[in-house]
Each structure stands twice: as structure tokens, then as C-alpha cells.
N, CA, C and O atoms as a Tripos MOL2 file, in Angstrom:
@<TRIPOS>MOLECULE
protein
  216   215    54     0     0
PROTEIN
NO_CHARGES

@<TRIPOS>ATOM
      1 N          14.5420   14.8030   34.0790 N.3       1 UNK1
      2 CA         15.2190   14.0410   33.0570 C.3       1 UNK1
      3 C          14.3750   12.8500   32.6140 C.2       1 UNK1
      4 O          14.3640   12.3970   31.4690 O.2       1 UNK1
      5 N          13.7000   12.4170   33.6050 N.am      2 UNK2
      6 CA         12.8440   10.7390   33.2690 C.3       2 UNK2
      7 C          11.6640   11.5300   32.5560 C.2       2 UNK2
      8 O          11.2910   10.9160   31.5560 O.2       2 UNK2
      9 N          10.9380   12.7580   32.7820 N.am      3 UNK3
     10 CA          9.8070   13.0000   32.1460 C.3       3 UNK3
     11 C          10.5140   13.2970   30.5800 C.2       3 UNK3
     12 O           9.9820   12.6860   29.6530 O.2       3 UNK3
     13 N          11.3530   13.9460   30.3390 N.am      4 UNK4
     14 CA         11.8060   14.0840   28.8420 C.3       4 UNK4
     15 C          12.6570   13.1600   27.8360 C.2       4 UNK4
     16 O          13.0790   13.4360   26.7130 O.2       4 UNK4
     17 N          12.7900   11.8710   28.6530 N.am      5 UNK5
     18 CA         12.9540   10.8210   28.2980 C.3       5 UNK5
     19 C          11.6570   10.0320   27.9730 C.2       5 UNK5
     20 O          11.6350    9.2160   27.0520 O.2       5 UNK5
     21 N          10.7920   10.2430   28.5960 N.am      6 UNK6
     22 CA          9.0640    9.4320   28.3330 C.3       6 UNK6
     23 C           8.5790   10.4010   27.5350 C.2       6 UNK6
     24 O           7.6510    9.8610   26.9320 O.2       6 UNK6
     25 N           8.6530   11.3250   27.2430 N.am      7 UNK7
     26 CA          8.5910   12.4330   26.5490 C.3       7 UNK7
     27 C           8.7660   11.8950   24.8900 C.2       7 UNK7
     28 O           7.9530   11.7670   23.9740 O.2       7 UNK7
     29 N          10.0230   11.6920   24.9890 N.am      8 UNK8
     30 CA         11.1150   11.2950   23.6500 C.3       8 UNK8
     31 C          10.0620    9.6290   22.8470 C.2       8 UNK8
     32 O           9.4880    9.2800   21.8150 O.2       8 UNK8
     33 N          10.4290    9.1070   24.2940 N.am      9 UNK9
     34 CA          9.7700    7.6690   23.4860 C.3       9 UNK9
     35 C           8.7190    7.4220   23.3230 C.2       9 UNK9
     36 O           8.5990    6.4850   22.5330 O.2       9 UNK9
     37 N           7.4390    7.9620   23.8380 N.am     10 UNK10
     38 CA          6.1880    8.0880   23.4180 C.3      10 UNK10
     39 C           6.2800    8.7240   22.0880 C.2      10 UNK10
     40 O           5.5610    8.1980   21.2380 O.2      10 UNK10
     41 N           7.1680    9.9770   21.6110 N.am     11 UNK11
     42 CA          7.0650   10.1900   20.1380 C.3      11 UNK11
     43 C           7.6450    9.6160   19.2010 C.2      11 UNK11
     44 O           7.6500    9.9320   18.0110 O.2      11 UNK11
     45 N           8.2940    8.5130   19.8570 N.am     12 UNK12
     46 CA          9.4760    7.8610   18.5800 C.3      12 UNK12
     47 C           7.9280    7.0830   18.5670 C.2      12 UNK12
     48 O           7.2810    7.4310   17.5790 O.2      12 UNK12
     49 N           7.1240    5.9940   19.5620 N.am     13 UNK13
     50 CA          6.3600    5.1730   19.3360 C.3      13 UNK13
     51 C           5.1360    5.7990   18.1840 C.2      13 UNK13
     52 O           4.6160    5.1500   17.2770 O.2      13 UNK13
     53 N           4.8850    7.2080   18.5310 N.am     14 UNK14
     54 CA          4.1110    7.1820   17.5590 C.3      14 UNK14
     55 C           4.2940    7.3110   15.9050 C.2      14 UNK14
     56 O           3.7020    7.1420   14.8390 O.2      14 UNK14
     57 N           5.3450    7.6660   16.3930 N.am     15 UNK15
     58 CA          5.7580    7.8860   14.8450 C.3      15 UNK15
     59 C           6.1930    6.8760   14.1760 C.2      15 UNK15
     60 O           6.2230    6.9360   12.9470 O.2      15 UNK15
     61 N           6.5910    5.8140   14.8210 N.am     16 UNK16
     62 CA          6.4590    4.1110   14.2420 C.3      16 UNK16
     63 C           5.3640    3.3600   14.0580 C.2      16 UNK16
     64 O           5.4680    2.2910   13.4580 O.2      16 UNK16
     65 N           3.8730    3.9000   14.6530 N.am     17 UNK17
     66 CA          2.7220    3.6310   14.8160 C.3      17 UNK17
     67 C           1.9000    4.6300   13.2280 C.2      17 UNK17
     68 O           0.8740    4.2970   12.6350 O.2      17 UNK17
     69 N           2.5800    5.5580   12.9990 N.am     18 UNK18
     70 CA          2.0240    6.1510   11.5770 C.3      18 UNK18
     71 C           2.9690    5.3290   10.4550 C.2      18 UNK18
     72 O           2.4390    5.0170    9.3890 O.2      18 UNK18
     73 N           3.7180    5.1440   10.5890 N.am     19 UNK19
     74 CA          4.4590    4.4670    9.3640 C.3      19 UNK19
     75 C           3.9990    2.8050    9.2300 C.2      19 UNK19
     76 O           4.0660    2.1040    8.2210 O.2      19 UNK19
     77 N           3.5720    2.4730   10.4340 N.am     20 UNK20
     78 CA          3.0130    1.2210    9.8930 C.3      20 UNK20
     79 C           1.7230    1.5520    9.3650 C.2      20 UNK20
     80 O           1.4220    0.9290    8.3480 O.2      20 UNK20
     81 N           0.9390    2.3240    9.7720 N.am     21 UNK21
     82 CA         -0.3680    2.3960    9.2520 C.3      21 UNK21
     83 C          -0.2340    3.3530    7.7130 C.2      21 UNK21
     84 O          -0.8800    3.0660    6.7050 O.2      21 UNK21
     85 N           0.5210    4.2580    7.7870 N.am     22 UNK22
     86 CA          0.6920    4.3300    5.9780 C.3      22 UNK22
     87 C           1.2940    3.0360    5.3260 C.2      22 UNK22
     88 O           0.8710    2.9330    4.1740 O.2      22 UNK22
     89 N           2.1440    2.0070    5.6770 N.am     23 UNK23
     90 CA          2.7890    0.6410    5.2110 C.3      23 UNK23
     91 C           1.6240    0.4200    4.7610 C.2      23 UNK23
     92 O           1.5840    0.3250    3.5350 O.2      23 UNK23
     93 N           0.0690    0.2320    5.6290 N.am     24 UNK24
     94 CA         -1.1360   -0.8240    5.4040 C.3      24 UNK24
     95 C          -1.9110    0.0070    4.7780 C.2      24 UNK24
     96 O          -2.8270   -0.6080    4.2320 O.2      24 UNK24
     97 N          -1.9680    1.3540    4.5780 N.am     25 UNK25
     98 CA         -2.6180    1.8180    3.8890 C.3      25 UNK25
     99 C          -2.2210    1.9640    2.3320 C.2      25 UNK25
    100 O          -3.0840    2.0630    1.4600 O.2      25 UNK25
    101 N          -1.0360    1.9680    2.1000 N.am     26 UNK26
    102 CA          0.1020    1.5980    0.9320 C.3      26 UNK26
    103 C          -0.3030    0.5750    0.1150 C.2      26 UNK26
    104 O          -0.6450    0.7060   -1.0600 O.2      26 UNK26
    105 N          -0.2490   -0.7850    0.9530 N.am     27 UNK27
    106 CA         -0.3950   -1.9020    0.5580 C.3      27 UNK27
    107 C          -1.7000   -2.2070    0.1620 C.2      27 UNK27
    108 O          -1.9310   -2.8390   -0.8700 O.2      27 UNK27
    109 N          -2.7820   -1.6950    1.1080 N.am     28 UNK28
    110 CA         -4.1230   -1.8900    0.6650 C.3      28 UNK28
    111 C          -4.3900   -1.0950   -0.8360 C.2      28 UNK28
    112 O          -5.0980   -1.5670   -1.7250 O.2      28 UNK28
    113 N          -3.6890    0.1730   -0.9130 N.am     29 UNK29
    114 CA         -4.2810    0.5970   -2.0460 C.3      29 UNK29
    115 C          -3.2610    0.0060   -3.4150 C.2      29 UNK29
    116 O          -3.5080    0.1840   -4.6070 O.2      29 UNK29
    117 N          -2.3200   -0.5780   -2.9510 N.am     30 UNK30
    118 CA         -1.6180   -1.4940   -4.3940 C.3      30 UNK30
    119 C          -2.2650   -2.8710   -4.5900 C.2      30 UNK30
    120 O          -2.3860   -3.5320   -5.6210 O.2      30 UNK30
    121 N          -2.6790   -3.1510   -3.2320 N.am     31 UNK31
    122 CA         -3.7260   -4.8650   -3.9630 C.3      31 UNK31
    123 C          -5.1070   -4.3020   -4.6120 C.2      31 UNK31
    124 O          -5.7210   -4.7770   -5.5670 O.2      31 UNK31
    125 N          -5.3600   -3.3950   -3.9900 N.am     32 UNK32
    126 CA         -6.1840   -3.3020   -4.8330 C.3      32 UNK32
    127 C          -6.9040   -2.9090   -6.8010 C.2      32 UNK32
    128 O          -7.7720   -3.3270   -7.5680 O.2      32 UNK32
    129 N          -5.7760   -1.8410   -6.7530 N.am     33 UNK33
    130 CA         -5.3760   -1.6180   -8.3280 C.3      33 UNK33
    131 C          -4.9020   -2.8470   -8.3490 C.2      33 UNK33
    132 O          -4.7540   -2.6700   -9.5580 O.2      33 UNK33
    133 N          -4.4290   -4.1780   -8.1450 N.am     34 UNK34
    134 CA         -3.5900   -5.3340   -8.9630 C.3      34 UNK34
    135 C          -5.2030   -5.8330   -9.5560 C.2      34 UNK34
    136 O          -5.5080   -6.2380  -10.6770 O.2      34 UNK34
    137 N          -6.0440   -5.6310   -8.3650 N.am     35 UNK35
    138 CA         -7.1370   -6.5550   -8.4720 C.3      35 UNK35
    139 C          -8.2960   -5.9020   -9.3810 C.2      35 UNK35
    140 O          -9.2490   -6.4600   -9.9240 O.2      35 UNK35
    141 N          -7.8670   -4.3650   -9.3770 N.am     36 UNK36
    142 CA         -8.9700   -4.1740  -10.2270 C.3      36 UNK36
    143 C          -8.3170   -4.2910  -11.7990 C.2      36 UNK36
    144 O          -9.0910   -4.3700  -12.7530 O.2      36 UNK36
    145 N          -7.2460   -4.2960  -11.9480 N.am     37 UNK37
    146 CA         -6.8390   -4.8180  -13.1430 C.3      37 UNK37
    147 C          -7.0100   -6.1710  -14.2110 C.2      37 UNK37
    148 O          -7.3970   -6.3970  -15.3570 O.2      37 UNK37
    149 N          -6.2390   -7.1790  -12.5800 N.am     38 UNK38
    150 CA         -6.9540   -8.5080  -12.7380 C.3      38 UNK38
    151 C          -8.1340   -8.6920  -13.2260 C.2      38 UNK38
    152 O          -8.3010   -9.2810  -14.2930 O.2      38 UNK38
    153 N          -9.3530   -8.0890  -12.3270 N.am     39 UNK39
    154 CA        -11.1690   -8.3030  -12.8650 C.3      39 UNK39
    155 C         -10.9110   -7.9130  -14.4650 C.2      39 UNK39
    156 O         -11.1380   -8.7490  -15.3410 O.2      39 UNK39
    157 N         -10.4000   -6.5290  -14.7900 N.am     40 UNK40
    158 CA        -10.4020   -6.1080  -16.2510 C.3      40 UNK40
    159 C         -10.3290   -6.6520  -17.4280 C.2      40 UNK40
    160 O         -10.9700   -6.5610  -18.4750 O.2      40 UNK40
    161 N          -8.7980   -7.6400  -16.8020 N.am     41 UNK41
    162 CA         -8.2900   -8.2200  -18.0080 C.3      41 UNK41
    163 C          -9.1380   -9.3560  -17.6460 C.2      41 UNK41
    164 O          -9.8650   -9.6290  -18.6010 O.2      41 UNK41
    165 N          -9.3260  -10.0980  -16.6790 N.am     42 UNK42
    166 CA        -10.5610  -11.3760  -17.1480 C.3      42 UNK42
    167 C         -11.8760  -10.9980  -17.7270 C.2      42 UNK42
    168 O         -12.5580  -11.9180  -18.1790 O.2      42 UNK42
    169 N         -12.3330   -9.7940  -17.7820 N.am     43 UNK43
    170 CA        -13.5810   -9.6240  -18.2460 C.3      43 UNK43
    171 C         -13.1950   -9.5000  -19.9400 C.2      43 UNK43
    172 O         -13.9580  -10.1270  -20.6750 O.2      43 UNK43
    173 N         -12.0150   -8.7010  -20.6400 N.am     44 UNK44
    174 CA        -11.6110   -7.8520  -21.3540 C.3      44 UNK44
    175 C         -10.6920   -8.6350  -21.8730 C.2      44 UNK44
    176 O         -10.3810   -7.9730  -22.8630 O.2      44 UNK44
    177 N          -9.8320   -9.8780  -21.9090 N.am     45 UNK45
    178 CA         -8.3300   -9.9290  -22.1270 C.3      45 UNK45
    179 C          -7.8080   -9.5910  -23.8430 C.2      45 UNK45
    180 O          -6.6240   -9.5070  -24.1690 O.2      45 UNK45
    181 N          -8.5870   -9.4840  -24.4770 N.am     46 UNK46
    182 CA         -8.1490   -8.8930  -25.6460 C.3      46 UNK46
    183 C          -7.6650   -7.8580  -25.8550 C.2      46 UNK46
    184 O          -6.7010   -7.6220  -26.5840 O.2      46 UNK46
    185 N          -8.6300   -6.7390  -24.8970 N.am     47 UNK47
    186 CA         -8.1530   -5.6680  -24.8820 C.3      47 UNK47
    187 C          -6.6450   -5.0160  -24.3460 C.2      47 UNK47
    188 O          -5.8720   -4.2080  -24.8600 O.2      47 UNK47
    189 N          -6.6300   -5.7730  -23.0690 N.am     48 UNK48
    190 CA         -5.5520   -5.5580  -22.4520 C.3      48 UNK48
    191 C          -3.4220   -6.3240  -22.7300 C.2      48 UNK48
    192 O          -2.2600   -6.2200  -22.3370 O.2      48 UNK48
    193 N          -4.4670   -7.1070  -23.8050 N.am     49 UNK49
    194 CA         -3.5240   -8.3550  -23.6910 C.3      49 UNK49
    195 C          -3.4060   -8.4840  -25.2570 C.2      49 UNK49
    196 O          -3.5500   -9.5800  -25.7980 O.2      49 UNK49
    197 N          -3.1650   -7.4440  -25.9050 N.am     50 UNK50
    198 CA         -3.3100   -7.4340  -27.5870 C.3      50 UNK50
    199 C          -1.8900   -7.7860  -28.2650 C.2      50 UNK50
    200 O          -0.8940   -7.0630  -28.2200 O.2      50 UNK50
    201 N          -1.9940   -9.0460  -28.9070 N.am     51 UNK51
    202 CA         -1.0110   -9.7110  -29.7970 C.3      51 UNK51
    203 C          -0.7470   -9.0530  -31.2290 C.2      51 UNK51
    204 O          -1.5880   -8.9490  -32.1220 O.2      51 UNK51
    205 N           0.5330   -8.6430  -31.2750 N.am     52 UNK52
    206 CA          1.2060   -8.2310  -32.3640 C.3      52 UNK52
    207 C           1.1000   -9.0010  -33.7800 C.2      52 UNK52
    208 O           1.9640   -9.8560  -33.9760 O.2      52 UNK52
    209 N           0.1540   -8.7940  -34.7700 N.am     53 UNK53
    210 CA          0.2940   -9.3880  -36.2580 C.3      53 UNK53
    211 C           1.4080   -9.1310  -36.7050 C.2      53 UNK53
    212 O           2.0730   -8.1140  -36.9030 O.2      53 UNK53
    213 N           1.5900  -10.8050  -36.9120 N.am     54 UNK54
    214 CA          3.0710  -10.9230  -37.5040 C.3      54 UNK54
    215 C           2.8510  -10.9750  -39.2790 C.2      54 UNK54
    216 O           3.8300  -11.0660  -40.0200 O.2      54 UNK54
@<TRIPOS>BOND
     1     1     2 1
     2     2     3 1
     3     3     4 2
     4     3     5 am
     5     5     6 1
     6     6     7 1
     7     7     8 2
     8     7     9 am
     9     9    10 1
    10    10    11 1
    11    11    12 2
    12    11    13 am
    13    13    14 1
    14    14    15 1
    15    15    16 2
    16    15    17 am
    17    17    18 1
    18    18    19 1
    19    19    20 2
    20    19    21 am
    21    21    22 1
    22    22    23 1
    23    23    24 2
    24    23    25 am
    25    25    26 1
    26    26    27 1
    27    27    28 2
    28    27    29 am
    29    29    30 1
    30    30    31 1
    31    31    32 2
    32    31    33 am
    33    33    34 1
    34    34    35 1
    35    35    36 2
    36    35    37 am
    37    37    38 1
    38    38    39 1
    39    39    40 2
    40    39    41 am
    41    41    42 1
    42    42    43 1
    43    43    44 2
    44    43    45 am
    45    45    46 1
    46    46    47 1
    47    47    48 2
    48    47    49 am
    49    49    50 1
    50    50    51 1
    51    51    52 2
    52    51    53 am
    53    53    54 1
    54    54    55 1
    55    55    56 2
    56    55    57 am
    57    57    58 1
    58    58    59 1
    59    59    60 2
    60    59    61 am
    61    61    62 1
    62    62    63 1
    63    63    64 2
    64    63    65 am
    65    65    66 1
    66    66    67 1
    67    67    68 2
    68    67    69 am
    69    69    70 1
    70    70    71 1
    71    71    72 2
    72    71    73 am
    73    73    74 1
    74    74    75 1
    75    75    76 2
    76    75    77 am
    77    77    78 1
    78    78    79 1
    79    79    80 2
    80    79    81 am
    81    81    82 1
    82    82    83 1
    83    83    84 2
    84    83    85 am
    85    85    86 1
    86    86    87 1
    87    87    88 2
    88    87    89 am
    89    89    90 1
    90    90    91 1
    91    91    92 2
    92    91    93 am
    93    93    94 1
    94    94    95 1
    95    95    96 2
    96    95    97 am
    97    97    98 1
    98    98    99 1
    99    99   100 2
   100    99   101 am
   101   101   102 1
   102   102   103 1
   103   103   104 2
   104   103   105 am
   105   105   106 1
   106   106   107 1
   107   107   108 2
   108   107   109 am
   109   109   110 1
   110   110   111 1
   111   111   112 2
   112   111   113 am
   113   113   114 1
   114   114   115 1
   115   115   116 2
   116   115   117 am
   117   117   118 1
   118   118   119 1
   119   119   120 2
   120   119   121 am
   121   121   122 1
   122   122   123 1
   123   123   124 2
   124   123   125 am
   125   125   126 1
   126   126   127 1
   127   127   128 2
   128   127   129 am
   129   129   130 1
   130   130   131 1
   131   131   132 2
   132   131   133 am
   133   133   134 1
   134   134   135 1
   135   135   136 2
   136   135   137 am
   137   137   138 1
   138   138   139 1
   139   139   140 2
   140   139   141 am
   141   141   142 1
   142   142   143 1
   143   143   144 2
   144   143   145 am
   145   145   146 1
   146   146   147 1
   147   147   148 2
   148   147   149 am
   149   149   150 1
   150   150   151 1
   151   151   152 2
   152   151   153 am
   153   153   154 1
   154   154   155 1
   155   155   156 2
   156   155   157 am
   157   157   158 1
   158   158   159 1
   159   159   160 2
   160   159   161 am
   161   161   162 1
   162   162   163 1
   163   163   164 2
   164   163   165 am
   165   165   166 1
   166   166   167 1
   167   167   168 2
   168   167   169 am
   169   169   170 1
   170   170   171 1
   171   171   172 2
   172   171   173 am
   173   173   174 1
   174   174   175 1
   175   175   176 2
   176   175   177 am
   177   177   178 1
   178   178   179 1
   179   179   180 2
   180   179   181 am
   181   181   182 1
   182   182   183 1
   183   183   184 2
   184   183   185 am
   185   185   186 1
   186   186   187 1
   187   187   188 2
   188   187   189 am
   189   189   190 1
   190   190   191 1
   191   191   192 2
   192   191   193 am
   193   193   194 1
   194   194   195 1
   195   195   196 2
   196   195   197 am
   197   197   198 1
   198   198   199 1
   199   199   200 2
   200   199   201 am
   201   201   202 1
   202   202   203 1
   203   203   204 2
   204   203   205 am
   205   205   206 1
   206   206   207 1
   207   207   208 2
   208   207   209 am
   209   209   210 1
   210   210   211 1
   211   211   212 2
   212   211   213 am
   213   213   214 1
   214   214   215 1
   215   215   216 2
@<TRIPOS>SUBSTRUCTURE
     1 UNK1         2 RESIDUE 1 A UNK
     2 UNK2         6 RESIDUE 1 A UNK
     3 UNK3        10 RESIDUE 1 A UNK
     4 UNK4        14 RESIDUE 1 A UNK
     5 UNK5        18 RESIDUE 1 A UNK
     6 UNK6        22 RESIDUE 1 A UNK
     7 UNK7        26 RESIDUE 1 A UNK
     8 UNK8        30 RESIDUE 1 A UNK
     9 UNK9        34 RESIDUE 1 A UNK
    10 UNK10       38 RESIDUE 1 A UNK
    11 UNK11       42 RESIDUE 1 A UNK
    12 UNK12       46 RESIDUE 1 A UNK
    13 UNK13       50 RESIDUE 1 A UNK
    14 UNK14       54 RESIDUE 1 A UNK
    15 UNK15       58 RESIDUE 1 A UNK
    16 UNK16       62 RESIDUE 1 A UNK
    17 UNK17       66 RESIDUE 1 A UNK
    18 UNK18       70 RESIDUE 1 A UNK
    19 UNK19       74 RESIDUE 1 A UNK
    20 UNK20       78 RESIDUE 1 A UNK
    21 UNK21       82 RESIDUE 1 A UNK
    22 UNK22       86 RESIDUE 1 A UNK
    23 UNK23       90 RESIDUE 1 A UNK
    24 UNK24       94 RESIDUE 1 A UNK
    25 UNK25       98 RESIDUE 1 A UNK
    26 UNK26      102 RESIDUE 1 A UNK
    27 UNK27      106 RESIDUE 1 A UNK
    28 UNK28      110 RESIDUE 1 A UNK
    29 UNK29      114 RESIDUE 1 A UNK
    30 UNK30      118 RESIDUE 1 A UNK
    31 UNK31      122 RESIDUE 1 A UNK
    32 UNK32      126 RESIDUE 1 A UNK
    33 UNK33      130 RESIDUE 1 A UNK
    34 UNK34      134 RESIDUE 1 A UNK
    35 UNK35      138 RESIDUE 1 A UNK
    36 UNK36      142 RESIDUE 1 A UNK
    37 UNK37      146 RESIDUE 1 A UNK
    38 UNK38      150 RESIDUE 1 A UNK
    39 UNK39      154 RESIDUE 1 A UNK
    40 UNK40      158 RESIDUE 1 A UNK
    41 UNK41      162 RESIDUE 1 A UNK
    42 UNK42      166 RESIDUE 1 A UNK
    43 UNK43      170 RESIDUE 1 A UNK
    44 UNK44      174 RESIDUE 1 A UNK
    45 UNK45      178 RESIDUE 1 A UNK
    46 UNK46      182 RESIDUE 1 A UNK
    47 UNK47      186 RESIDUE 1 A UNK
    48 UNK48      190 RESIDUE 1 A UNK
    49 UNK49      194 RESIDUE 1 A UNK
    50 UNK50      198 RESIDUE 1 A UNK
    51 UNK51      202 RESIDUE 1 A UNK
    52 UNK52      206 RESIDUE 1 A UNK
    53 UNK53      210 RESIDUE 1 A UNK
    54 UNK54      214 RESIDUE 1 A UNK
């Protein structure tokens, strides 16, 4: 019974151990599109940032 209980929680741990690391892998790849956007529009802002003639 104790081995399929250590059994159980070693797989709950890992499987809380992949969801944080997709969380950081998530997050890394959304700062990064913010940032390659950011560089864009500071290099570009006309382009990105085009005002409506009134």
C-alpha cells in the first residue's frame, strides 16, 4: 500500500513539475513577441502606429 502511494505522489509531483515548466516556457515565449514588437514599433512607429486622416 505505502509503495503505491509513493507511486501516486511522485506522479502527481511530476506532473506539477511539467506545468510549471510549460507556465515558463509560455511566458518566455509571450515576452518575447511583446518585445519583438516593441523593437518594431520603435524602429518603425509609423508603420505600426498609422493615424487616420481626418
Amino acid at each position: 500500500m505505502k509503495f503505491a502511494l509513493a507511486i501516486v505522489a511522485c506522479l502527481c509531483l511530476q506532473g506539477c513539475a511539467v506545468v510549471a515548466v510549460a507556465d515558463a516556457v509560455a511566458s518566455t515565449v509571450i515576452y518575447t513577441g511583446k518585445t519583438v514588437i516593441n523593437v518594431i514599433d520603435a524602429v518603425t512607429p509609423d508603420i505600426i502606429n498609422k493615424k487616420k486622416k481626418d
